[in-house]
C-alpha positions in Angstrom: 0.0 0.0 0.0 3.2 2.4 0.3 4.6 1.8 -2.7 1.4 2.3 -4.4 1.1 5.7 -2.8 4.5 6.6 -3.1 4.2 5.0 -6.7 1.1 7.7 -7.1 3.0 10.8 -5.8 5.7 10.3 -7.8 3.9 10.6 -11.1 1.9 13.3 -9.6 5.2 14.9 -9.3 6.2 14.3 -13.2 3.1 15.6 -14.3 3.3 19.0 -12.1 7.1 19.0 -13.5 5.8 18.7 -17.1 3.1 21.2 -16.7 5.5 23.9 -15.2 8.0 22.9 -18.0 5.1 23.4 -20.7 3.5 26.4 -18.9 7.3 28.3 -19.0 7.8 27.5 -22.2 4.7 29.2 -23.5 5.6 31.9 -20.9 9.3 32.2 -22.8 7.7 32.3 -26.2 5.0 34.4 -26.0 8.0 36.9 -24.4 9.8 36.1 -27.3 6.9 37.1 -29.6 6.5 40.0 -27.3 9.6 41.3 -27.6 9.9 40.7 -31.4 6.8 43.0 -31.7 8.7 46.0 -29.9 11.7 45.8 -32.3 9.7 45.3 -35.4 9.0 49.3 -37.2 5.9 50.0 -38.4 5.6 50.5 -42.6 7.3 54.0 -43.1 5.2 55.9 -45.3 6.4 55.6 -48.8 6.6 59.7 -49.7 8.6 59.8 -46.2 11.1 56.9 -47.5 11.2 58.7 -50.7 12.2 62.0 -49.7 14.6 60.7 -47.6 16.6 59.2 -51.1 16.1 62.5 -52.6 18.0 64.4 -49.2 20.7 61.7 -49.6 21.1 62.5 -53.5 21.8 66.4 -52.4 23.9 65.8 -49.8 25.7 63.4 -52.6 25.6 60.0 -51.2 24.0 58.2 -54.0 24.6 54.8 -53.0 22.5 55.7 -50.0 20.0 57.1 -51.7 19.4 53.9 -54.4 18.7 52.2 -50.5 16.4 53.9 -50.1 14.4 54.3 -53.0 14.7 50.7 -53.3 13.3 50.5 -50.1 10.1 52.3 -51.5 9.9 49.6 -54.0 9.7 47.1 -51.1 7.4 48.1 -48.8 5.1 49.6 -51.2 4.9 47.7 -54.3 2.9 48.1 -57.4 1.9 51.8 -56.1 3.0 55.0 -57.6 5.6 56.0 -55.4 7.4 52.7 -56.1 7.3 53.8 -60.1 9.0 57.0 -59.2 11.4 55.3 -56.8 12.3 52.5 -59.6 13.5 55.5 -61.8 15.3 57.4 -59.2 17.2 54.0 -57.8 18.3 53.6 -61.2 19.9 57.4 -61.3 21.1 56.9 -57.8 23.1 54.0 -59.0 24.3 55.0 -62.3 25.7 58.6 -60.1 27.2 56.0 -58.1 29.0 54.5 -60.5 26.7 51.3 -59.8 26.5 50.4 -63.4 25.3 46.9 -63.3 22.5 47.8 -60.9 21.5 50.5 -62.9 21.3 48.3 -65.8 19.3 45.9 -64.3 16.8 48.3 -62.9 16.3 50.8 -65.3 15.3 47.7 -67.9 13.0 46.4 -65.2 11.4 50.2 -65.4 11.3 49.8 -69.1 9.5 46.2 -68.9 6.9 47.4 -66.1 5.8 50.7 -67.1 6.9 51.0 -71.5 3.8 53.9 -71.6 5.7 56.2 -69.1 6.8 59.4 -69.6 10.2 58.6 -67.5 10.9 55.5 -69.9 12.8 57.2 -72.3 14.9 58.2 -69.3 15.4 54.6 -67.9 16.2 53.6 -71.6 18.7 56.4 -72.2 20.2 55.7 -68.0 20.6 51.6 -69.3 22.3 53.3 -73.0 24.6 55.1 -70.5 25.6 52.9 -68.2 26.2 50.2 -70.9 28.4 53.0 -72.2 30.2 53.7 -69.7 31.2 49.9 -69.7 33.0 50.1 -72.9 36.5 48.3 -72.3 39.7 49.6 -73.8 40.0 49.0 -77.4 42.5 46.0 -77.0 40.0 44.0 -75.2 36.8 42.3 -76.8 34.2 44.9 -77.9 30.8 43.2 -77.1 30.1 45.9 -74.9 30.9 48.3 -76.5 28.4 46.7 -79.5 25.4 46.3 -76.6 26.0 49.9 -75.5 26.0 51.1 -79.1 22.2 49.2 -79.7 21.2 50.5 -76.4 22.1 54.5 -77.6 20.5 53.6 -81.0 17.1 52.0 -79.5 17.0 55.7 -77.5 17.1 57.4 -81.0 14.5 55.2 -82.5 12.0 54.8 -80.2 12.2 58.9 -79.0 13.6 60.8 -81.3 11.8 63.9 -80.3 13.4 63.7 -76.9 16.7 65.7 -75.7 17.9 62.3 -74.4 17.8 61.2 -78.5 20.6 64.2 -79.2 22.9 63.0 -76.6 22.6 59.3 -77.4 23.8 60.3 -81.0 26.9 61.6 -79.6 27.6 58.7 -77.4 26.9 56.7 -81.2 29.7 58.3 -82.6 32.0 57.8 -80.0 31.0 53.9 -79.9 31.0 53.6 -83.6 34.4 54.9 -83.3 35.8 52.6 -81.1 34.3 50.0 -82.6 36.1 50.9 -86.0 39.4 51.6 -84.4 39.2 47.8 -83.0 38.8 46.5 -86.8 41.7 48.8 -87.5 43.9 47.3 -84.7 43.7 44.2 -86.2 44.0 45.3 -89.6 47.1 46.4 -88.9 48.8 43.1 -87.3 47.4 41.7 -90.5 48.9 43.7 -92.0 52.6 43.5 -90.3 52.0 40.1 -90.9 52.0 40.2 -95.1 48.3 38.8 -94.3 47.1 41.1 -96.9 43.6 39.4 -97.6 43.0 39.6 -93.9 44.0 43.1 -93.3 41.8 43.8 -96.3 38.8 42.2 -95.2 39.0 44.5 -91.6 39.3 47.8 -93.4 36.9 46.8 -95.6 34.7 46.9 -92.5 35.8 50.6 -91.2 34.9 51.7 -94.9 31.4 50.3 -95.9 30.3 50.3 -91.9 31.7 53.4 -90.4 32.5 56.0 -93.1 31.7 58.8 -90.7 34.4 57.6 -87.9 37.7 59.0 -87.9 39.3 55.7 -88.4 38.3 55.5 -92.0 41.2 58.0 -93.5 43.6 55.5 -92.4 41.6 52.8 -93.4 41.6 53.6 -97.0 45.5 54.6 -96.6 45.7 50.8 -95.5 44.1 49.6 -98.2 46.3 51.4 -100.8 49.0 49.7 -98.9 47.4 46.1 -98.9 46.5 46.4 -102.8 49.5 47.6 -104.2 51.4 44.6 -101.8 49.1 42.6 -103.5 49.6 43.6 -106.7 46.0 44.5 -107.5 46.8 48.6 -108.6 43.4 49.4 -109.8 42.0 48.5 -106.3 45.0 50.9 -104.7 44.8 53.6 -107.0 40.9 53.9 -106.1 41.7 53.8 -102.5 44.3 56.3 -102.9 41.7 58.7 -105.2 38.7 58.2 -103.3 41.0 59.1 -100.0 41.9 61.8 -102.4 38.5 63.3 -102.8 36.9 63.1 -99.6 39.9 64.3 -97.1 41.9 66.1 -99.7 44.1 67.9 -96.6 44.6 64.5 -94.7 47.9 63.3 -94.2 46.8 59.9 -94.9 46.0 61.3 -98.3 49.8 62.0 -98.8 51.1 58.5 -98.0 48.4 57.0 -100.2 50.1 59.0 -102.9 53.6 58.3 -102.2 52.6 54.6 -102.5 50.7 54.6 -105.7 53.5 56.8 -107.1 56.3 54.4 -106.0 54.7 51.7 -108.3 54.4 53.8 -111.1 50.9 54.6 -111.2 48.8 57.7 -110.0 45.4 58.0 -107.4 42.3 56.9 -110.2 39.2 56.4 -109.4 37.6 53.0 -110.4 33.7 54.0 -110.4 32.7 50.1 -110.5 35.2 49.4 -107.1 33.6 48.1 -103.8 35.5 51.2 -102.2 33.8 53.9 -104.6 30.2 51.9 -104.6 30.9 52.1 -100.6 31.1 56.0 -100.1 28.1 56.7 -103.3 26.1 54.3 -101.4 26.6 56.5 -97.7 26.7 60.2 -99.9 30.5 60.6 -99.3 32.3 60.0 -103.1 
């Protein structure tokens, strides 16, 4: 009889232990929940977050700012102020030299809201920071090609806009580069006697990018290629439609010297690829 009692008291025992166990657990979490409630902040309202980004922008901290606009976008999605934040988080990052970033989100503005009156901004911002990726001309120039779409997709799509007129000066400058990469390696073609190959690369500067700087020399290199070649028409056309269109170039006066060297003189050859090229863009 004891041990039955005893027996009796001892799981009495357990089950108080248990309770008191289970009672300050629920005591602990619901603490826990408390105090997670005091340190969580309320929604900030979005105009508040947002003027806050535009403070940081003045006071020149634009890697702050793009925080805080993107912060807009977070809390408040899909409403107005999280449109105007989307634009100004990709300024803030482009002024922060945050190129990427301001890739990314300036063609997410672009995809969500194409009817906007900011979207030829986020498209010219994306052209820009694309350019200002362009690598030096002895690396590979597939940037420098995706920056040069991105400035030509500004012109097309708002050509009315003051964003079009500086995206044609960035072209030029893009266009150039481009052209002075084909001349770079027209030239080791051409220190290598690879004449066909050094011809085929100036070829390119001439029919693709008559209006870059690069195509004076080009033409000058292609005197030089031909009459290595042997093929004098082809170089005395070069020379003559060099001739023509940059009559004061010094190119001009090597082109000469070359032709002249091999007996011939600058002549225009009106059924040449070189003079079809520059009719064909207005420039022969």
């Amino acid at each position: 009889m004891r041990f039955f009692n005893e027996a009796l008291h001892a799981r009495a025992v357990v089950r108080g232990v248990a309770l008191a166990l289970t009672l300050s657990m629920g005591a602990l979490l619901a603490g826990c929940a408390a105090d997670k409630d005091d340190v969580l902040i309320p929604d900030e309202p979005a105009e508040k977050i947002y003027n806050e980004g535009l403070t940081l922008l003045r006071r020149q901290e634009p890697e702050k700012a793009a925080k805080r606009f993107e912060d807009v976008d977070r809390t408040h999605p899909y409403s107005e102020w999280a449109r105007k934040s989307l634009i100004m988080t990709t300024y803030a990052n482009f002024e922060a030299g945050k190129y990427d970033e301001a890739i990314a989100s300036g063609r997410r503005y672009v995809a969500l809201y194409p009817g906007s009156q900011d979207a030829a901004y986020a498209q010219y911002l994306v052209a820009s920071a694309l350019y200002e990726n362009i690598p030096d001309i002895s690396r590979d120039q597939r940037k420098t090609r995706q920056a040069l779409d991105a400035l030509e997709d500004v012109v097309r799509k708002y050509p009315n806009t003051e964003y079009a007129a500086t995206a044609k000066k960035k072209i030029e400058v893009a266009r150039d580069q481009l052209a002075g990469k084909e001349m770079a390696i027209g030239r080791y073609y051409l220190e290598q006697r690879n004449y066909t190959g050094a011809i085929n690369r100036f070829k390119i500067v001439v029919t693709q990018y008559q209006t870059t700087r690069q195509v004076e020399e080009a033409l000058m290199r292609l005197t030089e290629a031909y009459m290595a070649l042997g093929v004098v028409s082809e170089a005395q056309t070069a020379a003559a439609v060099l001739g023509y269109n940059f009559p004061d170039s010094p190119w001009y006066k090597d082109a000469y010297k070359l032709v002249q060297a091999g007996g011939s003189e600058p002549q225009e050859n009106k059924a040449s690829w070189i003079s079809q090229a520059f009719k064909k863009a207005g420039l022969g």
